[in-house]
N, C-alpha and C positions, 0 to 999 in steps of 0.2 A: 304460362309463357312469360319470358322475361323482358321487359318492356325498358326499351332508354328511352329517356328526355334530359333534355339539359333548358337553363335556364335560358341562353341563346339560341333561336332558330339554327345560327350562322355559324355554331358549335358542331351543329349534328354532320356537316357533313367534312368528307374525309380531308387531310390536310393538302391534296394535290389541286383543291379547287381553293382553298382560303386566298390564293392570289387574284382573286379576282376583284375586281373594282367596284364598290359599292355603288349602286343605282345614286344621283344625287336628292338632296331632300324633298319631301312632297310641297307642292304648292298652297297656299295659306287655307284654311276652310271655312266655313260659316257656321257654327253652330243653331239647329232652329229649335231648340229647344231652350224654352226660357224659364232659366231659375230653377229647375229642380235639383242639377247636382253643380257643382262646381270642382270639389277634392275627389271625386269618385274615381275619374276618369283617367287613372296611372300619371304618367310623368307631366301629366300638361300638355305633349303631345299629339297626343291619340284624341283628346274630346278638348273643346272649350266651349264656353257659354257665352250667350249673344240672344238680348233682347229682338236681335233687327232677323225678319225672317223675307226671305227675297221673293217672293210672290211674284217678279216679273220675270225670272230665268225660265228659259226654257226647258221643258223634262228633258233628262238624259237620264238615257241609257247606254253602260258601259259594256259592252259584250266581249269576254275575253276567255278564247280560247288555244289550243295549240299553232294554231297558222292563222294567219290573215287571210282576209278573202281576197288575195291581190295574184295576178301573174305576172310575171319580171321575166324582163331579158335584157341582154347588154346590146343598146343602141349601136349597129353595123359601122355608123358614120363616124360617130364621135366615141363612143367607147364607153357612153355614160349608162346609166340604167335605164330601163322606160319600165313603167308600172301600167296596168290594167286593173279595174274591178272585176273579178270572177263573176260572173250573173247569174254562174249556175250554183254560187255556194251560198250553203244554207244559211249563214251568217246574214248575208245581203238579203237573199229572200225575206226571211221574215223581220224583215223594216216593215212589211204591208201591214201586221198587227200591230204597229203603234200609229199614235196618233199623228197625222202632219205634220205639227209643229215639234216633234219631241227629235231633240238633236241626238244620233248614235254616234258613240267610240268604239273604237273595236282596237285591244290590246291581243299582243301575238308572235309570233315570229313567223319570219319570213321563209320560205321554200329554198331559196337560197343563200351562198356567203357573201356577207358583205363587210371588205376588207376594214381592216379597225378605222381608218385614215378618210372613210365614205361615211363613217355610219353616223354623224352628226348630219350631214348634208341630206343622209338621206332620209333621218326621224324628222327633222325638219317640211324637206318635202311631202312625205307621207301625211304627216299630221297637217299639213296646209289642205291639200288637195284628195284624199282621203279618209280625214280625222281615224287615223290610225295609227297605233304608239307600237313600234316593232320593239321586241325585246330582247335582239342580239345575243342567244345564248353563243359560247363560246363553242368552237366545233366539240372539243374533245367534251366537254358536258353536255352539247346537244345528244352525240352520239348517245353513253352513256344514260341519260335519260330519255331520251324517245326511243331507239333502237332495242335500250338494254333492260334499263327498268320497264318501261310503258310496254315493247313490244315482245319481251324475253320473258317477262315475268307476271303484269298484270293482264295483258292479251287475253294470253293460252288461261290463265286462272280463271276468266270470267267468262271463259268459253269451256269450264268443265276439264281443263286439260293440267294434271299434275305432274309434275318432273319426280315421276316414281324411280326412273335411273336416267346415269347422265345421258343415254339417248334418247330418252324420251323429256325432252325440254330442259331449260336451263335450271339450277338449284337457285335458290336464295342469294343475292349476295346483297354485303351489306353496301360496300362500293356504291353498286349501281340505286339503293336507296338515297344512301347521303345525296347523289348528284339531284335523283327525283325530290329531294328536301330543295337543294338548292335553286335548283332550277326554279318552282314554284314561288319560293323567298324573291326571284329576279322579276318573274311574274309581278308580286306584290307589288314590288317596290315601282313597275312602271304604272299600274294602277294609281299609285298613290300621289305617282305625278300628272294625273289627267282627272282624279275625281277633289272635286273644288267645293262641293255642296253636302249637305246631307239628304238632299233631295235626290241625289242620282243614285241609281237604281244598279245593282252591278249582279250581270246573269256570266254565270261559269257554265262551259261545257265540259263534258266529258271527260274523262279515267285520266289523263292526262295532269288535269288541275285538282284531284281530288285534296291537297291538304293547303288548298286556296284558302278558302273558306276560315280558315287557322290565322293565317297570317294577315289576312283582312280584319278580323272580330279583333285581334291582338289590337291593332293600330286604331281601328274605328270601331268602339263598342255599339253604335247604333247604327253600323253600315246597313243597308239593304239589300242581302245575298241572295240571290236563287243560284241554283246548279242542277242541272239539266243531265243523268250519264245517259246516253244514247250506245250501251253497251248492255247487254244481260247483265244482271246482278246474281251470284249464284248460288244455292242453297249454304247454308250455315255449315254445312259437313264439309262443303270445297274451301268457303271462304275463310274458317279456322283455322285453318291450314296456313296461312299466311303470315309470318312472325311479325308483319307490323300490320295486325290485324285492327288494334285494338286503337292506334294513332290515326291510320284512317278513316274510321269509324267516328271516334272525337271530331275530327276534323270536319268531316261532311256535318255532324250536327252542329257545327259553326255557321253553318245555311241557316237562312229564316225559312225556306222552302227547296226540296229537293225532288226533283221531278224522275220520273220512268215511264217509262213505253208503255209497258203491260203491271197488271193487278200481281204475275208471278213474281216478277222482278223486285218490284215494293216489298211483296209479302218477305222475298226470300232477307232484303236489307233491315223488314222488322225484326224478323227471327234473330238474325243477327243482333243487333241490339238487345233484344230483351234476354239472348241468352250469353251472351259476352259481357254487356253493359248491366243488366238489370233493369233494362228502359223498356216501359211496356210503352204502348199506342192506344186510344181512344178512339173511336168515331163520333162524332157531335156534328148532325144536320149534315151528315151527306158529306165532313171533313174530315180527313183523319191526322191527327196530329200526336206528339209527343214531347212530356215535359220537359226540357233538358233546363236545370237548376233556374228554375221560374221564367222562361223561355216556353213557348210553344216552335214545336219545327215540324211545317206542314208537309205533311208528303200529296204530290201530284202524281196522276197516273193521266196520261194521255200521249197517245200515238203522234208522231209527226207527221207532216201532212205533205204535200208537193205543192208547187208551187205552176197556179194553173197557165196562168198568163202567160210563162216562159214558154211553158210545153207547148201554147198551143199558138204561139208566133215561130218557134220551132215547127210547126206540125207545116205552119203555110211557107214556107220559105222554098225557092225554085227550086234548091235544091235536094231538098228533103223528099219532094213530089219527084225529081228524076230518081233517086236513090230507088224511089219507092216501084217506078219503073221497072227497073231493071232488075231489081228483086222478084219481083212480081214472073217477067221472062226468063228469070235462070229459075225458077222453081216452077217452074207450069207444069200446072195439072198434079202437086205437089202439096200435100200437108204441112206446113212449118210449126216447128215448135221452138219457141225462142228457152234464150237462160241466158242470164249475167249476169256474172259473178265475178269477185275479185279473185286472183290466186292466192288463197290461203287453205288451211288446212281445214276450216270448219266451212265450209263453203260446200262442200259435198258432188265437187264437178263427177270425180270420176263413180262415185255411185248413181249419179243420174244416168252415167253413160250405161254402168251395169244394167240398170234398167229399162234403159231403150234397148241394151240385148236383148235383155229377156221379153221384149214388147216383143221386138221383129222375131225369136225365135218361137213365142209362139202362134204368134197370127200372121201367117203367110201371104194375107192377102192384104197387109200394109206393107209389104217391102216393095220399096222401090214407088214407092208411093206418101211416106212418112220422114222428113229429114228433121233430126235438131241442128239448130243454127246454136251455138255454143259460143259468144262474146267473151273473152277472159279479159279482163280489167288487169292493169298490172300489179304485183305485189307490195302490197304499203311496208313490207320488210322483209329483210333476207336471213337466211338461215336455212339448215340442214334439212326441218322441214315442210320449207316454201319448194326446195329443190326437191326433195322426194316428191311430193302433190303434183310438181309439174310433171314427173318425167311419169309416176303413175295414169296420170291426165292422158298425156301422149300415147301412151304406149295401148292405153284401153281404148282411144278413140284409133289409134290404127287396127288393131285385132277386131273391132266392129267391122271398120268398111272393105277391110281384108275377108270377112266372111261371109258379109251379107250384102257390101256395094258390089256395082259392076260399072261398065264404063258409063259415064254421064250419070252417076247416081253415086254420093256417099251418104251414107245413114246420120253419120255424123257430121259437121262443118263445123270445124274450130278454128276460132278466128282471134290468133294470141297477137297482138298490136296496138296499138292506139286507135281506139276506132272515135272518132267525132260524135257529137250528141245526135246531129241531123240523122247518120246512119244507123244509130240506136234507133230511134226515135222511127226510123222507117221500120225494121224489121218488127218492132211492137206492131206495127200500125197493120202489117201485112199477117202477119202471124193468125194462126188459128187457136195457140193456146202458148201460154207462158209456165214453167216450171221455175221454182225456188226451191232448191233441195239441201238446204245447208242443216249442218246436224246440231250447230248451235250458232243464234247471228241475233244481232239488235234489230232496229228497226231499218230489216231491208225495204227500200222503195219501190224496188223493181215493179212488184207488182202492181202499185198505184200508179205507176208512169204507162205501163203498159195497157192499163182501163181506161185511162184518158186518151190514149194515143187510137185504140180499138173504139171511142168512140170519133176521133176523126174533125175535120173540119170541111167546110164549102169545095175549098180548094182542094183539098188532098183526095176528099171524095172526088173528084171531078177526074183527079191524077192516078185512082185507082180504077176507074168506070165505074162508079157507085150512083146508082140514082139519089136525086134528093127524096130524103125523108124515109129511104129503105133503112131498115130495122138494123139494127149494134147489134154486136154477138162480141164474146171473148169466153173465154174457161181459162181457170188458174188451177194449177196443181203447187202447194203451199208446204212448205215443209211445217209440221206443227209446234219448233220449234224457234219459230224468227216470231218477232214482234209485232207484225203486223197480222199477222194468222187470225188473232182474236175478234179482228176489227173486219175480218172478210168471209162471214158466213156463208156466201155462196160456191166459195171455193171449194177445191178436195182437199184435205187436209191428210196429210202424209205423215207415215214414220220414216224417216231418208232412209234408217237400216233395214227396213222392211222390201230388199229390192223387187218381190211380186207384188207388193199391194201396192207400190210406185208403179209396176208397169201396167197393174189393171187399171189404175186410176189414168194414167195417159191413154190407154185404150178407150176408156168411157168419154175422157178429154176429147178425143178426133173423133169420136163416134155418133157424140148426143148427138140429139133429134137442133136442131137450131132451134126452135121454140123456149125448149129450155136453157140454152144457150145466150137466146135476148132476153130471157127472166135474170138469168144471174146476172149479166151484164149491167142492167138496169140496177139493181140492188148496188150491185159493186160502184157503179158511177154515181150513183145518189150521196153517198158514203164520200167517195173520196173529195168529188167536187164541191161537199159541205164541210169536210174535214180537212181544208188546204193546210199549206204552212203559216197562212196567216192567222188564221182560224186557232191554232195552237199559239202559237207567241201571243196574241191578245191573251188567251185564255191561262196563260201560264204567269204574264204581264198583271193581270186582275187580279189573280191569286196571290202574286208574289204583295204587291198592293194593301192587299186586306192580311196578308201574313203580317206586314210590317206597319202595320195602322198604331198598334199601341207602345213602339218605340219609346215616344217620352212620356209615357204616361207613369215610365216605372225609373228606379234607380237602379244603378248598373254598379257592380263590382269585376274587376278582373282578375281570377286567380287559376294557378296551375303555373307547370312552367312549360318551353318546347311545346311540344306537337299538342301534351294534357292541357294547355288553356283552354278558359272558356268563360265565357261572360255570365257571370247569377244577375240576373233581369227580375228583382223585385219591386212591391209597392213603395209611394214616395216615403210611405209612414211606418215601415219593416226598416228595423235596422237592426244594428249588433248594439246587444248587451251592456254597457258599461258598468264594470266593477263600482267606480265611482259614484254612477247615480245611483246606483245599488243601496250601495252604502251609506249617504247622504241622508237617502229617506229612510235607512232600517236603522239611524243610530237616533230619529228625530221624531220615531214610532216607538209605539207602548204595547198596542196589541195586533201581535205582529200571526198570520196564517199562511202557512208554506207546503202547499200540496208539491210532490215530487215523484214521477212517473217512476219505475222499475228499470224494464228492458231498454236499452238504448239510451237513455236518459244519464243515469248513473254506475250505469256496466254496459259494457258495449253489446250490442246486438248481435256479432257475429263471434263473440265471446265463445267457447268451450269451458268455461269457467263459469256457475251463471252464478253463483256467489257471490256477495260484494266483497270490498277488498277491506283490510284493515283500516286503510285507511276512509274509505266511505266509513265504516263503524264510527271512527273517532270522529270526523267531521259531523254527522250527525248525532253523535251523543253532544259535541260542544253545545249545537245549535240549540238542542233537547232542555240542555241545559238553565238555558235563558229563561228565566220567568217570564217573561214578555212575549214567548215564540209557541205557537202551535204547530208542530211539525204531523205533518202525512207522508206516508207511501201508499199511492194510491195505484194499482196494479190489476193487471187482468190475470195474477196467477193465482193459486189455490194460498188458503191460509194456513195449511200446513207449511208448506215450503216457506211463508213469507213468517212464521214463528218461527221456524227455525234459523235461518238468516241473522234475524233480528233479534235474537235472544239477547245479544249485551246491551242492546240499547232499552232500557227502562221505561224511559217516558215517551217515544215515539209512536206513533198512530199508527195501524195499520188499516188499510183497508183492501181486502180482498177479490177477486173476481168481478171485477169492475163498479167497485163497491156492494158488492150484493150480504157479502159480512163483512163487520168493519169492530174494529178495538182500537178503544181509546190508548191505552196505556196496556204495557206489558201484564198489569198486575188487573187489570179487568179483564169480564170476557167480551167474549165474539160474542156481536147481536147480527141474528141475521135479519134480512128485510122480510116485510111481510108482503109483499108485492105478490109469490107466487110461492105455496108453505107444499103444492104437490107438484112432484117431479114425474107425475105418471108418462108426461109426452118423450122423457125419455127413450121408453120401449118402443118408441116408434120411431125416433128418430138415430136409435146407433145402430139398427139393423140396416138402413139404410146405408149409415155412412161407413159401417164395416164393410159392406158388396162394392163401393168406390176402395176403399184400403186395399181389397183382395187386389182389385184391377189397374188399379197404381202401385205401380214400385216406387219405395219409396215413400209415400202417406203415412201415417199414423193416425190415432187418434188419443186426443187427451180427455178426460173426464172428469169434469171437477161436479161440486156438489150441485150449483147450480146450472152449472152450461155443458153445454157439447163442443168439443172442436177439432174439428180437421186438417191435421197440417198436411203442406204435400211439399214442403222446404226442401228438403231430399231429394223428388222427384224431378223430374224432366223438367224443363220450364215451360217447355209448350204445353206437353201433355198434362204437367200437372193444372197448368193455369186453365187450360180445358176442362178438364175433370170437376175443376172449381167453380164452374159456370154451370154446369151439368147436375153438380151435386147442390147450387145451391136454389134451380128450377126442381128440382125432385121434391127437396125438405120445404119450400113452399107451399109444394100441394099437399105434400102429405102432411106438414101441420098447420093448415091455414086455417084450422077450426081453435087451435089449442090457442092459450094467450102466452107465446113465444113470440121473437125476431129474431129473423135469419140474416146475419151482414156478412159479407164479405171483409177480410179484412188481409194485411203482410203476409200475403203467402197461408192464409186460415181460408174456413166458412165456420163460423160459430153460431150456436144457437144459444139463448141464454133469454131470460124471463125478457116479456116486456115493458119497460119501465124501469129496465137496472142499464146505468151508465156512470161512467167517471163524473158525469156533473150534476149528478145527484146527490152524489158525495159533497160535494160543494154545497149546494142549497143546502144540504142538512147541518154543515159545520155551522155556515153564517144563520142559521136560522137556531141554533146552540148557542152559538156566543151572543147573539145577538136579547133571545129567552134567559141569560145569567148574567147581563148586564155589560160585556165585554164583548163590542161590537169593533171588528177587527178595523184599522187603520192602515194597516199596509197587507198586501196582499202577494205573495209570488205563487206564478205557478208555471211549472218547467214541465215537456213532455215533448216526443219524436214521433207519434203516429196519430191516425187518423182518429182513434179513439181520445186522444187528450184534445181530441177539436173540442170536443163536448165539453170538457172544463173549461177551457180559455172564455167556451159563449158563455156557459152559466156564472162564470165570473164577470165575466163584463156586465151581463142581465141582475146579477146580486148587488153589483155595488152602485146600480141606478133605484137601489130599492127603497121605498122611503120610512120603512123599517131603523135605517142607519143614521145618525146623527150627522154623517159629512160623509160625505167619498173617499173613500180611501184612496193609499197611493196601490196602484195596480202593476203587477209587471207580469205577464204573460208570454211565455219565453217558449221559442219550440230550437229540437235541438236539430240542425243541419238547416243550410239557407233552401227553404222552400217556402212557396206560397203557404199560409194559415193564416187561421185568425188570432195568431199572435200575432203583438205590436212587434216584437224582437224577435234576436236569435243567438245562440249559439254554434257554435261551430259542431261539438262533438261532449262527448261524456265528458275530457278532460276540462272542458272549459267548463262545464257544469261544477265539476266538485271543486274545480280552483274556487271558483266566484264563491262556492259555499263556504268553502274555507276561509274567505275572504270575509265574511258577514261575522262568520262563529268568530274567527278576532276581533270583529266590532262588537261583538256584545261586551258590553263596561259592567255588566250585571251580574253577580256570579250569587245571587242568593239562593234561596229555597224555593221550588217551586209555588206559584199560591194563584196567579192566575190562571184560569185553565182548569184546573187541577179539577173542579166540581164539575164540571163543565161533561156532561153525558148524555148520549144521542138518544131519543126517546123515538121508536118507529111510529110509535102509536099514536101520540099527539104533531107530530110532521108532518106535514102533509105532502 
């Protein structure tokens, strides 16, 4: 896929919005981090350093999502605006999971337009009396981006729904991206005039904000991000398909933590990553997280909850009890089955209605006795197929009561209006069972509202004739594809396309026994009333908390440009390389020892060439050169390939198979180790890993003399990295007698002696030079994976050794910024051969070789 970025956020999008007027600049901040970086931190802008940490401000949290939780109307009298807090939005709600004292922001736009000429007056207002920052998108960009991109293109995609032709959803455009780039940059920028500390905590909602997160991490490398999608995330095979797949993705890992509903939803945003990005996931104590360039980014999985207290001062309200009335007398002697749903395509109305046919056509003895109450919510967007759904809707719910109502009786009741929470909130209450029939949907709450409402209050029991303390009853019918399914085990759980096992499951719904009817109830009301909205934002709050706990404990770099940025979040004591100190200490040393990895190190790893180039030849013979320099290639491949390679270089080391044979010089031989002289476990272990080979496409295996190894590079990423887990629980048992180890390793499982490593190769050099009197004084040693951890330790451990006359100078370098137990880093392979390059012209030395030269690795007196 072909991927843009540009150096500019404010580049990427089309040239019909550059007229827009920059957000003004962010208000001053505080840095509470003392003394670790100062120059890290980009232009000076984005971080500063400050001894003083404010201990007295109040927590804040910033919550910014697409709309405000506010309701607006233009004042009858005067003409001015009036605002309202929404009480039923989830925003407002979960305030109850933070603490008292913690002040909320809520960054947004408004539901409505507000002329250019009001809108100072009215951020003004808002932020007095709502601490709310509206962010005034432009009509023609709002449309564009909410309408076009969010509801045209990201919607239908994470609801499974592909524009295979142009009637079946909207294609790609790039248009409608630029605006979702920009819009989210407008976003930023009002953030960035409301967050003052680096103690405020900034939580993003939903599909709306996803490349927030980007333009936050750009400005504030130790911002504190959660982001919450409250939308399905959807397998790898739909969401590949997206040609800004991969900018997305970046961006969401700009979160310190990224929350989802369900474990499917997570799983499907791993997959994603690990096969798009190469970023695999951990579990550690019950966390699951991922490394993104010495960052950890936690993934959350938990459900949202409702919000009890409203529902259930809602539930006592006089009007909700008369509602509940007169419900009660238009359906007498009446089974109700409620549903409410918005108009949209995934929502699944008119198959529920299929299935209340096929309920009443085949049990004759519920007709006229079984009604759905059918609530339509209006459409959060329009288009061709909001109109198809409805008029499909219409036309199925007349063809029912045209067949099976008579006078005073329709099967179906659809009720397309603005209908009031009070009269929601009755027909829960009255209803004998609730359906959710959408064929893909996040987390619908219907059904939590409706368990709470079935269980009722004083008052409302009184308003229905309910005796005190007479037993809850409710049944749910759950589509198994909404979010909350998982979290409600008493429920039926539905295929929506399955129109008879929907209509038998509503049959069993009106039918149970009530007994089991206050069993399920009970389970469902435990659950929800433990599981509030509050309950989640604390719990998401904690986590975001301990996600962002070791912000200053490390050094920040920012690199990438556009949407590709991204912060490498290393230790204070990791840095980059300098050629200079490099140099300073190799021209002021005499017995100088240079171990140098193969793959990845000094040829690239994703190479098709595994060759080195001429020029690695010459750089290493200069260095070779040097009478002062012990040079290694110290490598996990075979010694055949690493003699061949190496044939022009003379005096270089090799050492083979993770040291297992190792040659001094071209003109001596391989000694191998005596660690383990029989390969018998062999024959046990490659009939094994040949039956994984057969069953992965794509695997291999390579064979050297003393290891086994499994690639599956080739293979699927999931499958293969399964397979790798599988095969490497198999070759445990079956050699756990033999004196082998099985690691895991870049896409391997290798088996190979125990007691053969890259940093035994070390111990034995320093423990040669040190037995011929030439005890090294400077020391480099360069590598890119998991295996050269082993030398960086044995190195550290060798030159504390009292063996040594003084410590040497040490440079332990790994190649790409990632956590290790090197002190340094290099970027990539080129940076490795320049810096080498750069030594072989400091050597002043050009004589014969004479140190070293005697110098020969003894297995047998090493220990």
């Amino acid at each position: 896929m072909f991927s843009r970025s540009c150096a500019n956020f404010i580049d990427l999008v089309a040239e019909n919005l550059d007229d827009i007027p920059p957000t003004p600049k962010t208000l001053p901040r505080v840095m509470t981090a003392p003394g670790i970086i100062n120059e890290l931190d980009g232009d000076g802008s984005a971080d500063g350093d400050s001894d003083v940490h404010l201990n007295g401000n109040r927590p804040r949290k910033i919550i910014v999502a697409n709309a405000l939780p506010l309701h607006a109307h233009v004042d009858a009298k005067n003409g001015g605006w009036c605002f309202s807090l929404d009480e039923d939005s989830l925003l407002v709600q979960m305030k109850d999971g933070f603490s008292p004292d913690t002040e909320v922001i809520y960054v947004g736009s408004l539901k409505v337009e507000i002329s250019t000429n009001e809108q100072d007056e009215v951020a003004q207002k808002l932020m007095k009396d709502f601490n709310c920052m509206p962010t005034f998108l432009p009509l023609d960009l709002q449309k564009k981006f909410y309408h076009g991109f969010c509801k045209q293109q990201l919607w239908p995609l994470f609801h499974y729904s592909l524009p295979l032709s142009p009637d079946h959803g909207d294609r790609f455009e790039r248009s409608l991206w630029n605006a979702y780039v920009k819009a989210n940059s407008i976003f930023a920028d009002k953030v960035m005039e409301v967050i003052n500390s680096d103690d405020d905590y900034v939580w993003i909602h939903d599909y709306h904000l996803m490349i927030l997160p980007t333009f936050l991490r750009r400005r504030l490398y130790r911002a504190k991000l959660g982001f919450f999608l409250h939308s399905p995330f959807p397998s790898s095979e739909i969401y590949r398909s997206l040609p800004v797949r991969d900018e997305i993705l970046r961006s969401l890992l700009n979160s310190d933590l990224i929350g989802f509903h369900t474990f499917d939803y997570a799983r499907h945003f791993l997959a994603c990553c690990s096969r798009m990005l190469g970023i695999d996931y951990e579990c550690k104590r019950g966390y699951i997280g991922l490394e993104y360039f010495g960052r950890t980014v936690n993934i959350k999985i938990l459900p949202v909850g409702v919000h009890m207290g409203r529902l259930q001062s809602v539930l006592n309200l006089p009007s909700t009890s008369t509602k509940v009335r007169q419900i009660q007398e238009q359906f007498k002697g009446k089974k109700l089955i409620v549903g409410v749903d918005d108009m949209d395509i995934f929502k699944g109305i008119s198959l529920k209605f299929l299935a209340v046919e096929q309920l009443l056509q085949r049990n004759f003895d519920l007709r006229g006795k079984v009604v759905l109450v059918q609530i339509v919510n209006p459409a959060r967007s329009t288009g061709k197929d909001v109109r198809e759904a409805k008029r499909e809707t219409y036309s199925t719910a007349k063809r029912i009561n045209d067949t099976y109502g008579f006078p005073g009786y329709d099967p179906v009741v659809l009720i397309d209006h603005g209908v009031p929470l009070y009269e929601k909130i009755a027909y829960y209450a009255v209803s004998e069972c609730c359906i959710v029939n959408a064929v893909r949907d996040g987390m619908n709450l219907v059904p939590y509202k409706y368990v709470v409402c079935r269980q009722g209050t004083p008052e409302l029991n009184e308003a229905m004739g309910m005796k005190e303390g007479s037993p809850r009853t409710s049944m749910l019918v759950v589509s198994e594809f909404i979010g909350c399914s998982p979290s409600l085990s008493g429920a039926i759980r539905v295929n929506p396309w399955d129109i008879d096992a929907v209509a038998d499951a509503l049959n069993v719904a009106v039918t149970i026994p009530d007994v089991e009817k206050q069993m399920r109830h009970e389970k469902h009301y435990k659950y929800v009333s433990s599981h509030d909205v509050a309950y989640w934002a604390r719990s998401f709050v904690q986590d975001l908390e301990r996600a962002c706990r070791d912000h200053y404990s490390k050094r920040c770099w920012g690199i990438g440009f556009g949407l590709g940025f991204k912060v490498v979040s290393l230790s204070p004591n990791f840095r980059k390389l300098s050629i200079d100190l490099v140099s300073s200490a190799y021209k002021r040393t005499n017995r100088r020892a240079i171990f140098l990895d193969y793959d990845g190190t000094i040829v690239p790893q994703a190479s098709m060439i595994k060759s080195p180039s001429p020029e690695v030849i010459s750089v290493l013979n200069n260095l070779c050169s040097d009478p002062k320099n012990t040079v290694f290639i110290v490598s996990g491949r075979g010694k055949s390939s690493l003699s061949e390679w190496f044939a022009p270089c003379d005096m270089l080391g090799l050492a083979a198979e993770h040291g297992y044979f190792i040659r001094w010089n071209k003109s001596s031989e391989w000694v191998s180790s005596t660690l383990l002289a029989d390969v018998d476990w062999k024959r046990m272990a490659e009939p094994v890993m040949q039956l994984y080979t057969e069953r992965t496409d794509g695997s291999f295996i390579e064979s050297k003399e003393s290891a086994l190894v499994w690639n599956h590079q080739d293979a699927d990423p999931d499958f293969g990295t399964c397979q790798a887990k599988e095969l490497l629980d198999h070759l445990e048992n079956v050699l756990a007698n033999e004196p082998v180890e099985v690691k895991r390793g870049q896409q391997i499982v290798e088996v190979k002696p125990q007691g053969v490593s890259k940093g035994l190769v070390v111990e034995k050099l320093f423990s040669s030079m040190v037995s011929n009197g030439n005890p090294p004084d400077y020391v480099m040693c360069i590598g890119d994976d998991r295996s050269d951890e082993d030398m960086f330790e044995s190195i550290m451990s060798a030159s504390c050794s009292p063996l040594l006359p003084a410590v040497p100078e040490i440079f332990a370098c790994t190649v790409g910024q990632k956590p290790s137990k090197a002190k340094y880093f290099l970027d990539d392979n080129v940076d490795v051969v320049k810096m080498l390059d750069g030594l072989a012209t400091a050597s002043s030395c050009q004589r014969p070789r004479n140190n070293g030269s005697n110098i020969q690795f003894s297995f047998e007196t090493i220990s």
